[in-house]
N, C-alpha and C positions, 0 to 999 in steps of 0.2 A: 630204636626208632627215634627220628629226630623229631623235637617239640619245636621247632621255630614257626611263629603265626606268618604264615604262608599262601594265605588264601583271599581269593574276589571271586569275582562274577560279575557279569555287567546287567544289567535292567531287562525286566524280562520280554519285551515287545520293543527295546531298542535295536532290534536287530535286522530291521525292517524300516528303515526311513519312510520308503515309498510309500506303507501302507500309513504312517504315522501323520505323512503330509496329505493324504487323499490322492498321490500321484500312483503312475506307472512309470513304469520304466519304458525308458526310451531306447535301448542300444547295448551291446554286450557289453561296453565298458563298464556301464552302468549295473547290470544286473555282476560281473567278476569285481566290481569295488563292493558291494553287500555280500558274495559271497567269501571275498578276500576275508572280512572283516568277521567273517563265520569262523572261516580259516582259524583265524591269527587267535580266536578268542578260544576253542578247540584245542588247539595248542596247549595255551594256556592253564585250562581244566586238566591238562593230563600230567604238567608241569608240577603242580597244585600238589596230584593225586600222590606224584613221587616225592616231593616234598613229605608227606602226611602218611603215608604206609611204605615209601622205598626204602630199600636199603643206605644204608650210610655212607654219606659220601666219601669217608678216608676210608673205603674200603681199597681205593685206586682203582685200576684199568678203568675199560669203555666206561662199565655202568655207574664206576665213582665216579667219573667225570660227567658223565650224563647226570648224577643226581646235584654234581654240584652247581652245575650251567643251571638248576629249577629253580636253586636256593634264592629266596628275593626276588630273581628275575621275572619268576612266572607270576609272583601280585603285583611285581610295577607294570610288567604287560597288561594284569586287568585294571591299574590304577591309570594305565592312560586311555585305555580301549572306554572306561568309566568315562572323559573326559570326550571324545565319540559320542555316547549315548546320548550326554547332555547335547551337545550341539545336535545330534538327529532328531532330538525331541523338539528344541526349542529354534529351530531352522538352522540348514549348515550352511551357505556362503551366506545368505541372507539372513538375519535371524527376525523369527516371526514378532510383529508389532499389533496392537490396536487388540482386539478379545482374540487374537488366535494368539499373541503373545500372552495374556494372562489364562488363556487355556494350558500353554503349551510349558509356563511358570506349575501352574495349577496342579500337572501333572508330572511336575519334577517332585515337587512339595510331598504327593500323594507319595510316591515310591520312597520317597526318602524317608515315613515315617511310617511304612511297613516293613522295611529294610532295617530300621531302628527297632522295633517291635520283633522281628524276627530271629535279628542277628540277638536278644537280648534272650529270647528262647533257650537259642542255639547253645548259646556261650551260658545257660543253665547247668546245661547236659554236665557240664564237668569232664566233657571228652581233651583230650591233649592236644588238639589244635584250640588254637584263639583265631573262634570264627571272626569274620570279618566285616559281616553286615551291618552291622551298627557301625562301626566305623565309616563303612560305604557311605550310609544314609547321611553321617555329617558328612561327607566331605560334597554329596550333591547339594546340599544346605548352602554351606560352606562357598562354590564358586555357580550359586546360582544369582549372584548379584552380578555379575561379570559375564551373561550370557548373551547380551547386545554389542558387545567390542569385535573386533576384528582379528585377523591371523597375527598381525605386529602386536597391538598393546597385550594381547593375551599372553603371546611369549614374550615380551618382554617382561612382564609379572610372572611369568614362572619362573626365569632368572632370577627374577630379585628375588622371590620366595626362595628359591632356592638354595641359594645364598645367604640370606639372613634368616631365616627360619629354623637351624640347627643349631646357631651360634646364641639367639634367643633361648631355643630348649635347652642350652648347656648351661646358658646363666641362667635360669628360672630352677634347675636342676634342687639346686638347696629349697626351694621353697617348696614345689610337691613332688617331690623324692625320687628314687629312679625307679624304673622298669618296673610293672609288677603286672602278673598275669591272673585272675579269675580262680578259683576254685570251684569245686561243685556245690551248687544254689547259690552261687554269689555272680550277679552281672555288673558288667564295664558301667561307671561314671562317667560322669563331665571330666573330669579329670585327667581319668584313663579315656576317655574317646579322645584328649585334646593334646595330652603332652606322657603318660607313662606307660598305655599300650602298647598293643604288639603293632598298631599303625597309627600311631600318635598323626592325627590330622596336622599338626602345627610342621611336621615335615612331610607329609604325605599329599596335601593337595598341590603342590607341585606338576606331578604326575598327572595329575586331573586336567590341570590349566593347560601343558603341554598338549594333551589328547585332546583338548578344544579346541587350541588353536592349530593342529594339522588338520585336524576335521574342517577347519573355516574356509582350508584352499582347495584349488582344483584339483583334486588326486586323480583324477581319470585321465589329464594332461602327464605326456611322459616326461617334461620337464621338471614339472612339480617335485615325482618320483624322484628323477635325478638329485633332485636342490634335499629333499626331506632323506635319502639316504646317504648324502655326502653328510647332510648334517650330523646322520644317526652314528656313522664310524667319526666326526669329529668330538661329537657327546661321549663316544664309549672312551676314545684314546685320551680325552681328557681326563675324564671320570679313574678309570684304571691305570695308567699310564701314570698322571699326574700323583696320583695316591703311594704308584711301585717308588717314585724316584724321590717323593716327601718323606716316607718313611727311612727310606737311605740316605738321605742328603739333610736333615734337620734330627742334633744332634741327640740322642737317647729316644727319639721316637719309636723306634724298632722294639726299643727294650723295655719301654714303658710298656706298649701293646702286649708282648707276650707274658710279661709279669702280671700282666693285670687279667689274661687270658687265659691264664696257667697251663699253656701247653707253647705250640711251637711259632704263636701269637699272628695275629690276624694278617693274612695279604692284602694285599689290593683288590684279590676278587674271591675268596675262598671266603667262608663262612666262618659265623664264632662259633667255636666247640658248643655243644648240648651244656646247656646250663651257665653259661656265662653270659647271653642273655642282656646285659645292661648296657644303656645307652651311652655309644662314643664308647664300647669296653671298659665304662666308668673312670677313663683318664683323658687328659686333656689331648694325649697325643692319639686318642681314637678319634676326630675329628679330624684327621689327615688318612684316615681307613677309608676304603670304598666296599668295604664287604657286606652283604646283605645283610640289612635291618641294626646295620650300625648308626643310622640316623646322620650322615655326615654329608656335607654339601657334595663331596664324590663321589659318593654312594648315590644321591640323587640324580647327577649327573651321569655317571657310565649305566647305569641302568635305565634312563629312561633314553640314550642311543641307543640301547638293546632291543628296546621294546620299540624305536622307531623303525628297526633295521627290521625286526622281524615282519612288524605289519607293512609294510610297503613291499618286501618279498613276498608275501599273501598274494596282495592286492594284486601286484602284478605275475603270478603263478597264476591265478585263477583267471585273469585277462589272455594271457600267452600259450596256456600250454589246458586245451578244451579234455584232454586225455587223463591230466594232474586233476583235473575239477573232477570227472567221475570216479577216480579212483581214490579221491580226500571225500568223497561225500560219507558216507561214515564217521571222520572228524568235523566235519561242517555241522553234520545234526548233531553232534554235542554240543560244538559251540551255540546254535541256534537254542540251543536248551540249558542256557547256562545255570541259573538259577538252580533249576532242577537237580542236576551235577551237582552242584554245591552241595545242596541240601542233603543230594544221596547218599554222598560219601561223611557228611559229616553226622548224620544217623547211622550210616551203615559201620564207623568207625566205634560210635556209640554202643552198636548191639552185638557187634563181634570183640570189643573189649581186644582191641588192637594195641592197647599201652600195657600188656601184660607182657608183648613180647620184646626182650631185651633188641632185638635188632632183628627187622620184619625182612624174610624172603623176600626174595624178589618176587615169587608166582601169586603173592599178597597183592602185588600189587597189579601184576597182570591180570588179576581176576580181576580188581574194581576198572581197569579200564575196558576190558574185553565185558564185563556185565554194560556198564553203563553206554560201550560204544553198540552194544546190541539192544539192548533199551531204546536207545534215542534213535538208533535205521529202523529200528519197528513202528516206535510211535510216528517218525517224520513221513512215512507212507501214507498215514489216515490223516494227521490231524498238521493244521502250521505255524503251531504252537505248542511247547511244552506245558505240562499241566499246571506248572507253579507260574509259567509264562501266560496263561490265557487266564489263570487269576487277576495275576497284576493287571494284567489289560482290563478285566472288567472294573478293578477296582481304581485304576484309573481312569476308564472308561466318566467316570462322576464329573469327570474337568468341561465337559464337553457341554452339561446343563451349565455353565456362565451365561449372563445375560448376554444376547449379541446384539441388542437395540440399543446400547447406549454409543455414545457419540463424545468427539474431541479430541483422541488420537487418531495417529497415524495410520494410515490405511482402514480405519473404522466406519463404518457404515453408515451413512446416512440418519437424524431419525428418521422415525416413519412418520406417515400423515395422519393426521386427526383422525381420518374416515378410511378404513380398510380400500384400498383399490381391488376393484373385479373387472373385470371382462366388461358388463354391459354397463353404462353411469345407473347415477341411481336413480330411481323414480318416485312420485310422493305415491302416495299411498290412496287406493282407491277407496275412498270415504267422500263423506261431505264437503262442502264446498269448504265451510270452516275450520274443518281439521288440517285439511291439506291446506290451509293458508300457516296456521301453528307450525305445522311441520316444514313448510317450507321456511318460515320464522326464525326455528329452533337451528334448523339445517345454516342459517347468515350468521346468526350469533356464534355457533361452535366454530365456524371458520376463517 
């Protein structure tokens, strides 16, 4: 069974802009980009699933290639779709200003520190995934200072993170050590949430910044689509491509990686063996690797075109083809219930004691998708929320008590007047001649 920390989810009431803004939707484009995004995150959860109970990827044929295409790929997909939520939350071409922007901050805040709470449970269990929700929680922390910029300055900040942010974690390496995963009763640090996790934020929000800044443009426009999947195949061939021809062409790098790998040493897109685990394959020439959760700037790169490539095939599947939308609804209430997902399989890996077995069946894992995808078409018939998702919402639900009388920014209201406005003015009061002169008095002086 393979141990690489393999796992996200996105926010549990992010999956719903419309209801988030107070809007409806206007038009089918509209309602196939929310359901795309269902899609794309569904996907993802069952990517996860085979990462965490599939069988091993060097097994070969269809299914080792199928388990290898999940490895890393399926959490940079929830690490950009994360980068989505943030912008649905916090407004997506416009981002919200004035108390509906500190509601909409307010409620990034709230999920990010029961995500941190959560994932700190989770990663108790001592189960053989490295849950990921604490991680999650910083990285909304993390690029919630940058939720007012635009579709340019955000990608261009995820380039440069992207870019210098590995090369940073390789020379910080001697100072808090490499790689190290959790044991049972021990939860992830500052540390390990920021640089020796299994999703060290210092290369991981990337991903985040990317998924904000596709969310910032018009994806309902078919141009858009065109321009973000020309992008998403120039991101992958860079990403992999560049990595196939650096490892061949710059001298002993091949040989570094596989010495250091101890088997037949990392490609451009296959994964590190089980147990080798350490960041950059603990040599300098694994910083020219693009393989899952090697932490190297081409790693960040060809996987987050993967993750572009895939959600804009959603998005436009679910606009194009009305026949594809009923027959993925099934996958769609998973994604709608991500959280839930999460959680499921990471208990349910918990109580069936899935790390006993040296290399997990396939119908292991069939079972956790075929439970959870009839789980979620059941619950999605009664309720329009998963149950860990209408938590979050109530418990963000608390953003919404902000004052909304105060005044000075943008688009903020008005104050109010002294004296409550009603329907009729107001009248003095039917008493004595002298009182009603008081109150008429008091009435000049307040105003």
């Amino acid at each position: 069974m393979t141990h690489h920390p393999d796992s996200t989810l996105l926010p549990a009431d992010a999956a719903s802009p419309d209801r988030e803004r107070g809007e409806t939707s206007t038009g089918a484009p509209g309602v196939g980009r929310l359901i795309g995004l269902d899609l794309a995150r569904g996907l993802a959860v069952f990517g996860m699933y085979a990462v965490h109970v599939g069988p091993a990827p060097d097994q070969g044929g269809v299914i080792g290639f199928l388990m290898e295409l999940a490895q890393g790929r399926s959490s940079a997909l929830f690490a950009v779709l994360a980068g989505f939520a943030v912008a649905l939350i916090t407004g997506l071409r416009r981002p919200k200003t004035g108390t509906a922007g500190r509601q909409a901050v307010a409620k990034v805040v709230i999920r990010a520190v029961i995500l941190l709470a959560l994932g700190t449970a989770l990663t108790l269990t001592g189960t053989p995934v490295v849950p990921i929700l604490a991680f999650y929680g910083l990285f909304f922390l993390l690029v919630l200072p940058l939720y007012r910029l635009g579709a340019k300055p955000l990608a261009l900040i995820a380039a440069a993170w992207a870019l210098v942010g590995p090369q940073l974690l390789y020379l910080l390496k001697p100072v808090v050590g490499g790689r190290s995963f959790p044991t049972v009763g021990q939860a992830d640090g500052v540390v390990s949430l920021l640089f020796t996790g299994g999703y060290p934020a210092l290369t991981w929000v990337p991903f985040v910044i990317a998924g904000m800044a596709a969310a910032r443009l018009d994806l309902a426009a078919t141009a858009v689509r065109i321009h973000l999947a020309l992008a998403g195949v120039a991101l992958a061939v860079t990403g992999y491509g560049g990595s196939w021809l650096a490892l061949r062409l710059v001298p002993g790098a091949a040989a570094a990686v596989r010495e250091t790998a101890g088997g037949p040493g990392m490609s451009s897109m296959s994964s590190a063996p089980p147990g080798s685990g350490g960041i950059f394959g603990d040599t300098p020439a694994g910083m020219l690797v693009a393989s899952p959760h090697s932490e190297a700037t081409l790693s960040i790169v060809g996987s987050t075109g993967v993750a572009v490539l895939v959600i804009i095939a959603c998005l436009a599947a679910m606009d194009a083809l009305p026949r594809l939308r009923r027959l993925a609804t099934p996958v769609i209430a998973v994604g709608s219930m991500s959280l839930t997902a999460y959680v499921y399989h990471i208990v349910a890996i918990w109580l069936l004691d899935t790390e006993a077995l040296t290399v997990a069946p396939l119908y292991i894992l069939l079972g956790f998708i075929a439970s959870i995808t009839l789980l979620a078409t059941l619950w999605s018939r009664f309720f329009q929320r998963g149950p860990l998702e209408w938590l979050m919402g109530k418990a963000t639900g608390l953003a919404r008590r902000l004052d909304t009388t105060s005044y000075g920014g943008k688009n903020e209201p008005a104050p109010a007047p002294r004296f409550a406005e009603t329907a009729e003015p107001l009248r003095p009061p039917k008493c004595s001649l002298r009182r009603r002169f008081l109150w008429c008095a008091r009435s000049l002086i307040r105003a």
